[in-house]
DRENPA-594653 format. One record per residue (C-alpha): residue number from 1; x negated, y, z; residue in one letter. Coordinates in steps of 0.001 Angstrom, whole numbers, plus 500000, padded with zeros to 6 digits. Example, Ala and Ser with C-alpha at 12.3 -4.5 7.8 and 13.67 -1.06 7.14 Angstrom:
2
<node n="1" east="487700" north="495500" up="507800" res="a"/>
<node n="2" east="486330" north="498940" up="507140" res="s"/>
# end
This chain:
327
<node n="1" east="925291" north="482680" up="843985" res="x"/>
<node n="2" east="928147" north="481427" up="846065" res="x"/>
<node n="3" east="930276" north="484779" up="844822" res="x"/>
<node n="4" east="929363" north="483902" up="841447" res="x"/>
<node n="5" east="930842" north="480230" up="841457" res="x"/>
<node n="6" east="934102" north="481348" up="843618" res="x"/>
<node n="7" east="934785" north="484361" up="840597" res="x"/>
<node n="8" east="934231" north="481909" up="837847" res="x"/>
<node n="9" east="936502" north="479448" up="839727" res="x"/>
<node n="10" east="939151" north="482029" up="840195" res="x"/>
<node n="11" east="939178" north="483622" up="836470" res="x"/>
<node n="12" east="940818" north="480811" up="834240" res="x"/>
<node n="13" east="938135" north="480294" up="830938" res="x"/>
<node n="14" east="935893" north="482552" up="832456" res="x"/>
<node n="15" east="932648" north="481617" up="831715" res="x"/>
<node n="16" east="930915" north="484884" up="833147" res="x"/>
<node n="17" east="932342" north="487418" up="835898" res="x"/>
<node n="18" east="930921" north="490419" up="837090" res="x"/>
<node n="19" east="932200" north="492992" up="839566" res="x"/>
<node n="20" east="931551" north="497153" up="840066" res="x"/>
<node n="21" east="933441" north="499393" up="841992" res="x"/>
<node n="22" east="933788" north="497319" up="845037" res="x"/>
<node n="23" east="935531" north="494408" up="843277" res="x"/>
<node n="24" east="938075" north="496882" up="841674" res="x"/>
<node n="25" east="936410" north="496669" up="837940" res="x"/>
<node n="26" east="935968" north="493383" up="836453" res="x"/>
<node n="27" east="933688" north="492703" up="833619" res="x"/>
<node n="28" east="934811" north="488697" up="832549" res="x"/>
<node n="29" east="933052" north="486630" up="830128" res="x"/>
<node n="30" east="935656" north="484432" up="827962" res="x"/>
<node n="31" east="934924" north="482114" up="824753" res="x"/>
<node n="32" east="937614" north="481818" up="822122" res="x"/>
<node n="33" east="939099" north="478188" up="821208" res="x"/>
<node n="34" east="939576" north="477355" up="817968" res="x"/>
<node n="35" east="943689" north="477734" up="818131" res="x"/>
<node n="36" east="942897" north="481328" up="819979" res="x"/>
<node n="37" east="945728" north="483756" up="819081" res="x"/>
<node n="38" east="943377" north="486251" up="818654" res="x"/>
<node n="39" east="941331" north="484687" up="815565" res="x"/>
<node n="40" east="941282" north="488057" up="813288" res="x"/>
<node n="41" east="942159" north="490263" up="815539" res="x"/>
<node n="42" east="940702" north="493919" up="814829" res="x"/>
<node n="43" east="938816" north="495305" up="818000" res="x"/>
<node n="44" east="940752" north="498614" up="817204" res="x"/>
<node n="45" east="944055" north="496559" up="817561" res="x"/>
<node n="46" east="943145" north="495019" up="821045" res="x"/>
<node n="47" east="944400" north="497545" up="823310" res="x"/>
<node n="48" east="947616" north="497583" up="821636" res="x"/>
<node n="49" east="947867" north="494162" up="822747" res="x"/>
<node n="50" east="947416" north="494164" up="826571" res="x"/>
<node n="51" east="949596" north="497169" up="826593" res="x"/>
<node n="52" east="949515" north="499009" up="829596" res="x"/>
<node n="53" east="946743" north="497312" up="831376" res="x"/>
<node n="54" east="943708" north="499044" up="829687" res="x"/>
<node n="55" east="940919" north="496895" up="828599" res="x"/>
<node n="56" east="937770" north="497368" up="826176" res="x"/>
<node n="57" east="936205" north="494774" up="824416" res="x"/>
<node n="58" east="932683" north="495500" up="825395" res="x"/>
<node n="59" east="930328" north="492404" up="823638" res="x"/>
<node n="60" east="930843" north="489880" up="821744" res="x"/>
<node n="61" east="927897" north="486776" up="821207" res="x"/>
<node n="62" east="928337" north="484730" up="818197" res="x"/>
<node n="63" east="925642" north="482720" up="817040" res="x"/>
<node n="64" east="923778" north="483404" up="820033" res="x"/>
<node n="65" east="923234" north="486938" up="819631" res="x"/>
<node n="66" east="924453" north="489581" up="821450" res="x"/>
<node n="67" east="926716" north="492291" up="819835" res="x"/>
<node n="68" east="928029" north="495578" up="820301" res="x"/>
<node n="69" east="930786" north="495695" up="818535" res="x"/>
<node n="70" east="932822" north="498437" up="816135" res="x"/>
<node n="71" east="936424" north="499313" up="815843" res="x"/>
<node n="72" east="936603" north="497346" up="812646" res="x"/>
<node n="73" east="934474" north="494041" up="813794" res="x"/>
<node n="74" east="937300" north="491102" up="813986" res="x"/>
<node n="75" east="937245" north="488196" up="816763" res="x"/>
<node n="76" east="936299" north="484934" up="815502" res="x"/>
<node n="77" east="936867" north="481372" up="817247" res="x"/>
<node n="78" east="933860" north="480257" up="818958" res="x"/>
<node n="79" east="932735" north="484124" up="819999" res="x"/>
<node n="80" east="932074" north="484852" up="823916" res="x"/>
<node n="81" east="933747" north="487957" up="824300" res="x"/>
<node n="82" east="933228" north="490273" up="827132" res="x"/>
<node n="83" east="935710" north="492792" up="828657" res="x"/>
<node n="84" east="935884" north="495041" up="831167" res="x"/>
<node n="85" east="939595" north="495958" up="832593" res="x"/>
<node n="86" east="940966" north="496427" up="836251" res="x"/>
<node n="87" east="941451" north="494056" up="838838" res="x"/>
<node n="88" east="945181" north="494315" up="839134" res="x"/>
<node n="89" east="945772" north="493877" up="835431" res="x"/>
<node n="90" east="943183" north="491379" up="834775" res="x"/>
<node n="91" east="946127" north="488052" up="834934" res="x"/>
<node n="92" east="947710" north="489886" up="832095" res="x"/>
<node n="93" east="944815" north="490656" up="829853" res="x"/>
<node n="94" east="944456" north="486690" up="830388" res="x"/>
<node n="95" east="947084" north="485907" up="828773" res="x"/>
<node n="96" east="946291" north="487609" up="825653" res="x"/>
<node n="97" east="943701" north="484977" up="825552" res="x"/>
<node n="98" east="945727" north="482313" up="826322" res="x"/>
<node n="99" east="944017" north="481806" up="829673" res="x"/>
<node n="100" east="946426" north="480991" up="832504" res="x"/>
<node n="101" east="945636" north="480780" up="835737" res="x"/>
<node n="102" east="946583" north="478006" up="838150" res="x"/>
<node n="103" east="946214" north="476754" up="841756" res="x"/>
<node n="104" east="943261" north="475435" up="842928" res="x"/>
<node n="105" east="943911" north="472267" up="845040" res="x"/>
<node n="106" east="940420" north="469863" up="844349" res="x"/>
<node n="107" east="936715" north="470879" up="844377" res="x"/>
<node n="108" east="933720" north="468366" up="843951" res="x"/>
<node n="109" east="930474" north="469267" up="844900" res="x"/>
<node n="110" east="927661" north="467352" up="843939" res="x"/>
<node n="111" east="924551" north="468489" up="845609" res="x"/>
<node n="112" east="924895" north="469112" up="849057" res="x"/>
<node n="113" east="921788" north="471408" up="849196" res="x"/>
<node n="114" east="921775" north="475040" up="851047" res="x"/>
<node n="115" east="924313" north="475974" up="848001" res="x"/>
<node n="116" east="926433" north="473425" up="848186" res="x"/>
<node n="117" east="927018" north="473299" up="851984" res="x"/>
<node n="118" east="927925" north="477035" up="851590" res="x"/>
<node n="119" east="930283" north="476993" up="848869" res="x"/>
<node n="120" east="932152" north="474071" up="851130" res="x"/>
<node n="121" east="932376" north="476313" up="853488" res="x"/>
<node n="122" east="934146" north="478856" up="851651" res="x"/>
<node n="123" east="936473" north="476696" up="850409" res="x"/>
<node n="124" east="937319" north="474809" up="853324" res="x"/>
<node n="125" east="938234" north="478488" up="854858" res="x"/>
<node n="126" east="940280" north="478982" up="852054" res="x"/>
<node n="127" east="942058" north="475158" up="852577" res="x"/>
<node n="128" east="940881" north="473579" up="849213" res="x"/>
<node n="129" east="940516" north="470247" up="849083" res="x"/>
<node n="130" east="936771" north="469960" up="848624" res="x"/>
<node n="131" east="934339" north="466481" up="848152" res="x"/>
<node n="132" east="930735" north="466450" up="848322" res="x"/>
<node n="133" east="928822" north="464031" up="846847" res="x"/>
<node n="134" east="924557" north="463914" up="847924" res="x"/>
<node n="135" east="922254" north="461220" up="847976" res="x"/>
<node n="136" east="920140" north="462083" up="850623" res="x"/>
<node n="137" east="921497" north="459600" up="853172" res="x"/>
<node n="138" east="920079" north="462146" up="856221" res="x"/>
<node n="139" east="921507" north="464960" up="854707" res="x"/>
<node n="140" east="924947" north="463675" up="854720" res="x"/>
<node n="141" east="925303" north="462821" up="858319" res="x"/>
<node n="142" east="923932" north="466287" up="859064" res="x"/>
<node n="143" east="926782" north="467675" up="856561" res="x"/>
<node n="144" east="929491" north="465219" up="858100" res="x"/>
<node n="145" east="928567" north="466745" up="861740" res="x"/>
<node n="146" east="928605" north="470193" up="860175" res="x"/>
<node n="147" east="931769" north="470671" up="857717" res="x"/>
<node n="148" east="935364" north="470473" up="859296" res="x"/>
<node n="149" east="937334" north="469116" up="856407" res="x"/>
<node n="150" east="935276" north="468530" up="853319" res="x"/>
<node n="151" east="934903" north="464638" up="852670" res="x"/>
<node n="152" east="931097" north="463464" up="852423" res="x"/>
<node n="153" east="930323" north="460813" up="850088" res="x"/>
<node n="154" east="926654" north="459290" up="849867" res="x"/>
<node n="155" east="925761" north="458420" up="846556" res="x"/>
<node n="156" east="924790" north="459607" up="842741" res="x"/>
<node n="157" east="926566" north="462232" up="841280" res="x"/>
<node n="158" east="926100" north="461045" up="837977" res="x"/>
<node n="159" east="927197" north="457183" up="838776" res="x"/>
<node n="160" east="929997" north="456965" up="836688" res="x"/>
<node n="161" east="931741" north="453968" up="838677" res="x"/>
<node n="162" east="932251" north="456186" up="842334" res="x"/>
<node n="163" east="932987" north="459437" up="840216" res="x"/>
<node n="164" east="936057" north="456922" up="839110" res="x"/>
<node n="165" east="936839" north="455964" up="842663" res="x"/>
<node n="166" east="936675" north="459044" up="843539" res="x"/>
<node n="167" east="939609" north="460187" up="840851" res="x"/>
<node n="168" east="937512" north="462776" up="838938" res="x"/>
<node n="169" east="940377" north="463528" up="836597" res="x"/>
<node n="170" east="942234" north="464985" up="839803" res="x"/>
<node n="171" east="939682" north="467499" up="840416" res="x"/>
<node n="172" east="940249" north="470871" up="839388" res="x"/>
<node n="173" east="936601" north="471865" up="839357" res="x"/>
<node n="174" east="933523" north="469951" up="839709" res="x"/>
<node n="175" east="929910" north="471864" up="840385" res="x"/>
<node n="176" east="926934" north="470273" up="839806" res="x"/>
<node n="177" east="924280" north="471578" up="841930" res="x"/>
<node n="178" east="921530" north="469707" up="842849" res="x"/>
<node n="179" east="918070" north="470598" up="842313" res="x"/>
<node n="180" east="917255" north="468553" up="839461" res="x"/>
<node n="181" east="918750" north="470399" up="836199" res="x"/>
<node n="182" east="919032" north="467278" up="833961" res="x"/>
<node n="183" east="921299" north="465460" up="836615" res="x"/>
<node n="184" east="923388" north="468729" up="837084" res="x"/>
<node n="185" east="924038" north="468453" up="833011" res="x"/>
<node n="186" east="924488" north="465211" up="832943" res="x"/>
<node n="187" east="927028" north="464866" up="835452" res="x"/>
<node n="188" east="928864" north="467739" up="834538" res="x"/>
<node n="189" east="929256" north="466360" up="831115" res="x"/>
<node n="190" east="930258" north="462805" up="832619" res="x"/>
<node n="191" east="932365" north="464265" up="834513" res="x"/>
<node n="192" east="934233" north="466276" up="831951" res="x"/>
<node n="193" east="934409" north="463727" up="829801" res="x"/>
<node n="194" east="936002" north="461658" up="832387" res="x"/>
<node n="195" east="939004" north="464168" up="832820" res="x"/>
<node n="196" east="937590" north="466833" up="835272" res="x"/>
<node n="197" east="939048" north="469680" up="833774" res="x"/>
<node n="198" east="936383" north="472519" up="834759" res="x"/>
<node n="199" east="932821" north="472131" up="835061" res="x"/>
<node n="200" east="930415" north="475017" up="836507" res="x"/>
<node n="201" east="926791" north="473468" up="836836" res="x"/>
<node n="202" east="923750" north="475407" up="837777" res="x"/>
<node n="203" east="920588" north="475465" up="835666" res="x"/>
<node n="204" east="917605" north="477299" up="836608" res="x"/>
<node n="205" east="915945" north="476910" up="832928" res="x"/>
<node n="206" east="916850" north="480441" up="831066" res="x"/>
<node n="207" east="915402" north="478360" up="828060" res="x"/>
<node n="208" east="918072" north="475800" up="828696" res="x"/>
<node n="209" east="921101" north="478849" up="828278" res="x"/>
<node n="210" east="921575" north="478313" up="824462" res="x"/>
<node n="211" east="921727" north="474664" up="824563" res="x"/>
<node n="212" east="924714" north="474596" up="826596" res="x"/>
<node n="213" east="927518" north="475830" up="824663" res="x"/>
<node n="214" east="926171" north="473575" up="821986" res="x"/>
<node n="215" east="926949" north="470739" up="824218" res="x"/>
<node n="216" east="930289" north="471652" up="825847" res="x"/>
<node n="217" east="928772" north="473631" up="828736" res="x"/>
<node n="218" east="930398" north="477119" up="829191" res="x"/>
<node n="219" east="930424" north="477343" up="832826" res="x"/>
<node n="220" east="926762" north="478028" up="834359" res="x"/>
<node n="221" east="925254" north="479524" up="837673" res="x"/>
<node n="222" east="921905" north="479836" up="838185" res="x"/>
<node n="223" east="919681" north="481627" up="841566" res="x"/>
<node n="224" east="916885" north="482645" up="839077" res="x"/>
<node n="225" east="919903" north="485125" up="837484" res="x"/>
<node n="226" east="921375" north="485950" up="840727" res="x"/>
<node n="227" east="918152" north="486852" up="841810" res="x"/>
<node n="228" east="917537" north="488734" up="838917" res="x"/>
<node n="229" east="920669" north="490843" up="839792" res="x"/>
<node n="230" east="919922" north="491259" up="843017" res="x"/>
<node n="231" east="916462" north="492999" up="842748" res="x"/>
<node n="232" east="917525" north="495103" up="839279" res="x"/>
<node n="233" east="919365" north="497506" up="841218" res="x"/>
<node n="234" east="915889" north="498528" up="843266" res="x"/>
<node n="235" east="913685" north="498432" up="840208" res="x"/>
<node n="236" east="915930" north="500222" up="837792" res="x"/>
<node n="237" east="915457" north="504210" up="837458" res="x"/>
<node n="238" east="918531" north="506849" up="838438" res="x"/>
<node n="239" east="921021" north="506632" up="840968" res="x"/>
<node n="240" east="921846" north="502674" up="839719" res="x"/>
<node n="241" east="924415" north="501245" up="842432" res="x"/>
<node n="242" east="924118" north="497978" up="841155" res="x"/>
<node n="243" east="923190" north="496057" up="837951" res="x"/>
<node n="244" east="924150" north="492636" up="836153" res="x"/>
<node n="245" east="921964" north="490779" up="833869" res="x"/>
<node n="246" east="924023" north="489051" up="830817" res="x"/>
<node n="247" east="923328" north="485950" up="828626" res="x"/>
<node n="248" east="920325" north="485177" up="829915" res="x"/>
<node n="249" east="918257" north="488710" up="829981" res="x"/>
<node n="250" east="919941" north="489321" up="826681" res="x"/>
<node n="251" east="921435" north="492779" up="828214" res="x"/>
<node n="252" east="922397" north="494457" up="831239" res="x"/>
<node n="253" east="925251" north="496159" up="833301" res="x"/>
<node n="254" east="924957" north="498850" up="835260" res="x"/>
<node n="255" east="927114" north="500803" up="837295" res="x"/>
<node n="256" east="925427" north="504731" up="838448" res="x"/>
<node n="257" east="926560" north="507822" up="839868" res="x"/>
<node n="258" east="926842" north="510947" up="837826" res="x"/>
<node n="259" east="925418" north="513949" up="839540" res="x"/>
<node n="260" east="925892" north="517366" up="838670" res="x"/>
<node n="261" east="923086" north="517913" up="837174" res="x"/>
<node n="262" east="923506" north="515593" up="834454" res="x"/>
<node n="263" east="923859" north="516257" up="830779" res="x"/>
<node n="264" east="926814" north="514085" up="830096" res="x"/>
<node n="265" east="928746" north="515584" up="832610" res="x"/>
<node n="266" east="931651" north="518226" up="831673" res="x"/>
<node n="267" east="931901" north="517349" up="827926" res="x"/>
<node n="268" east="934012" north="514904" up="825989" res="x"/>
<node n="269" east="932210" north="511426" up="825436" res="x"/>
<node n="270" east="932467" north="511549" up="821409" res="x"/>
<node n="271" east="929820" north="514570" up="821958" res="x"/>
<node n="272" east="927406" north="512913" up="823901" res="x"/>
<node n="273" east="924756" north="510684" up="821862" res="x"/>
<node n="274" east="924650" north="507530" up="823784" res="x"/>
<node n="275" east="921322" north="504945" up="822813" res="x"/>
<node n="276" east="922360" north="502687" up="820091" res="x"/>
<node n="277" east="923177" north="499286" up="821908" res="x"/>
<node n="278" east="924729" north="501238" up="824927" res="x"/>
<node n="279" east="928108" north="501539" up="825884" res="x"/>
<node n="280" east="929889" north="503315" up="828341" res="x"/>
<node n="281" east="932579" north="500827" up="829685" res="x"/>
<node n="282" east="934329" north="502707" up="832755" res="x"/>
<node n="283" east="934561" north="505457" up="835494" res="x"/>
<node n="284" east="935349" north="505540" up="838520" res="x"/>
<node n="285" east="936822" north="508933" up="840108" res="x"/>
<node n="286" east="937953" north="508697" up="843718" res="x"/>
<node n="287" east="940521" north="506318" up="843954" res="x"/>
<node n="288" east="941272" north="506336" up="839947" res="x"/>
<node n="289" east="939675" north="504337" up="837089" res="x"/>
<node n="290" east="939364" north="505222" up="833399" res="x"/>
<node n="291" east="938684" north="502794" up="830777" res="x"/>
<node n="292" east="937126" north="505587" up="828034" res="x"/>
<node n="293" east="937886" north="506643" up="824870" res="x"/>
<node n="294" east="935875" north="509785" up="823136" res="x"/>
<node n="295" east="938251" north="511947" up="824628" res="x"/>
<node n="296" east="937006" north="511204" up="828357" res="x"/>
<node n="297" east="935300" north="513728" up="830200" res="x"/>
<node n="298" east="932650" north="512499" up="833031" res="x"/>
<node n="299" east="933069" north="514571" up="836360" res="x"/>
<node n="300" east="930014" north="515479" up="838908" res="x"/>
<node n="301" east="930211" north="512298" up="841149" res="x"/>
<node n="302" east="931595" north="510145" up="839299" res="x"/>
<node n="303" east="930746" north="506448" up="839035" res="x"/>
<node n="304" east="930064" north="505161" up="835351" res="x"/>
<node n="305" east="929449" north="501818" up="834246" res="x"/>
<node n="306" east="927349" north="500987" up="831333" res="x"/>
<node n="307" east="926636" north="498114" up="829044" res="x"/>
<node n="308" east="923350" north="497693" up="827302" res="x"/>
<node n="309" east="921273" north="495598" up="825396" res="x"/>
<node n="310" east="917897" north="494659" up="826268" res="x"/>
<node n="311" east="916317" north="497161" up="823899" res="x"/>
<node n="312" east="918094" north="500261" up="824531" res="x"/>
<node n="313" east="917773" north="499484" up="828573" res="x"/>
<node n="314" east="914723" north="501946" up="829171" res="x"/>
<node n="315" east="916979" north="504044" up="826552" res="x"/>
<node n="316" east="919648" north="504108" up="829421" res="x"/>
<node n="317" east="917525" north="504158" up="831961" res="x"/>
<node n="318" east="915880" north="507550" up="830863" res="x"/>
<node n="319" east="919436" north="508915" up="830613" res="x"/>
<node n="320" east="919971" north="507860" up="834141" res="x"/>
<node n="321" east="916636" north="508869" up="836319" res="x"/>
<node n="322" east="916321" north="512320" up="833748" res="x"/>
<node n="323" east="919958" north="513101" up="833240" res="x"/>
<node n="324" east="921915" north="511514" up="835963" res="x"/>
<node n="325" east="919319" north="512280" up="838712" res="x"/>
<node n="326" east="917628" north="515526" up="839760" res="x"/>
<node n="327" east="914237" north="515896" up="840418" res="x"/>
# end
């Protein structure tokens, strides 16, 4: 869970970041403001736009449900759109979204719980200012004896009067991760309100997922998910190298290996029937990776990532343990 917070606090307006390939493929989670430059945009049109870093639009959620979309859908302000692209291009495929990113000198923990003490520790490695705020008086001095550099400050995370002395509008990001969810939502939205100008608080609560954006909470971590993650790569059938839940359980990434055995090896993609609500976002071959179009052609070993929603998962997964594997 402590990967997840560092990508979200390293991908400007991310509000979701996943990794295949060995970090080299990023799949990014972005919402669109209301003044987005990309308000009407044609999904067709998009990879005109980030020119020669290729990109594919892969979901969009509006209204809380989860889309595949068409060549013809348009982008609206207020969707979470999600894109897969490569590492190395990824700043400039930003900036199509108007998402810029900048240093990060101030971190505020609040919570300084088994997450929180490691996250401080990753940040004080990579010399970021960082500030943890707990209120368990014994767990503090253990912290103080414990962290290097990161200031420890007893008190409530969601008193308004020390988040002030403590110059909350300085902070770059503030993560709220104690182990009570109500206080982690409160005092993220205190402390956004108060100038903070990212927020990433963890709730536990899948119930609690759709009520967030609602209230001006984009940014959210949370151990049941990472969990979740963790164990779908065992319990999923086929060679699955790893696997990311989205939205909730909403849908699913997965990255797999194509053996040479499988049907959708050896012919272009625009002849292979893929389950409706499944998507084949990229593949990997050797060194090289191909965002797809119909023309692509899947090689014996290669590594293919797919997106798909929850219904068409055992869909998918068929394709992989039948067609992907041999028996």
């Amino acid at each position: 869970m402590v990967k997840t917070i560092d990508r979200l606090m390293s991908v400007p307006g991310a509000v979701d970041v996943g990794e295949f390939a060995d970090g080299r493929v990023k799949l990014i989670g972005i919402s669109l403001d209301e003044d987005t430059p990309l308000a009407g945009v044609r999904l067709s049109d998009f990879p005109s736009m980030v020119g020669k870093q290729r990109a594919l639009i892969t979901a969009i959620v509006r209204d809380e449900e989860l889309i595949i979309p068409r060549g013809d859908d348009r982008l609206i302000p207020g969707d979470l759109v999600y894109f897969v692209c490569e590492k190395e291009g990824l700043e400039d495929v930003l900036r199509v979204f108007d998402k810029h990113a900048q240093p990060l000198r101030r971190v505020l923990i609040i919570g300084g719980g088994r997450i929180g003490f490691r996250l401080a520790a990753l940040l004080e490695k990579k010399s970021i200012n960082t500030k943890i705020i707990e209120k368990d008086s014994k767990r503090c001095a253990k912290l103080a004896d414990t962290m290097n550099k990161a200031v420890i400050l007893h008190g409530d995370g969601s008193d308004q009067n020390l988040l002030l002395e403590e110059n909350i509008r300085d902070m770059d990001v503030v993560v709220t991760l104690t182990n009570d969810e109500e206080t982690n939502v409160l005092a993220s939205l205190l402390a956004k309100r108060m100038g903070a100008k990212k927020t990433i608080t963890k709730i536990n609560k899948f119930s609690y997922f759709p009520l967030m954006p609602m209230i001006g909470i984009e940014q959210v971590v949370s151990p049941r998910l990472s969990a979740i993650n963790s164990i779908l790569q065992h319990i999923r059938k086929g060679k699955v190298l790893s696997a990311i839940s989205i939205k909730g359980e909403q849908a699913e990434v997965m990255e797999a290996v194509a053996l040479p055995t499988s049907d959708i090896v050896g012919k272009p993609l625009k002849e292979i029937s893929f389950p409706k609500g499944a998507l084949l976002i990229a593949i990997m071959r050797k060194e090289d990776i191909i965002i797809p179009s119909g023309d692509s052609v899947i090689e014996p070993d290669d590594r293919v990532i797919i997106f798909a929603v929850k219904q068409a998962i055992s869909k998918v997964e068929k394709i992989l343990a039948v067609k992907l594997e041999f028996f």
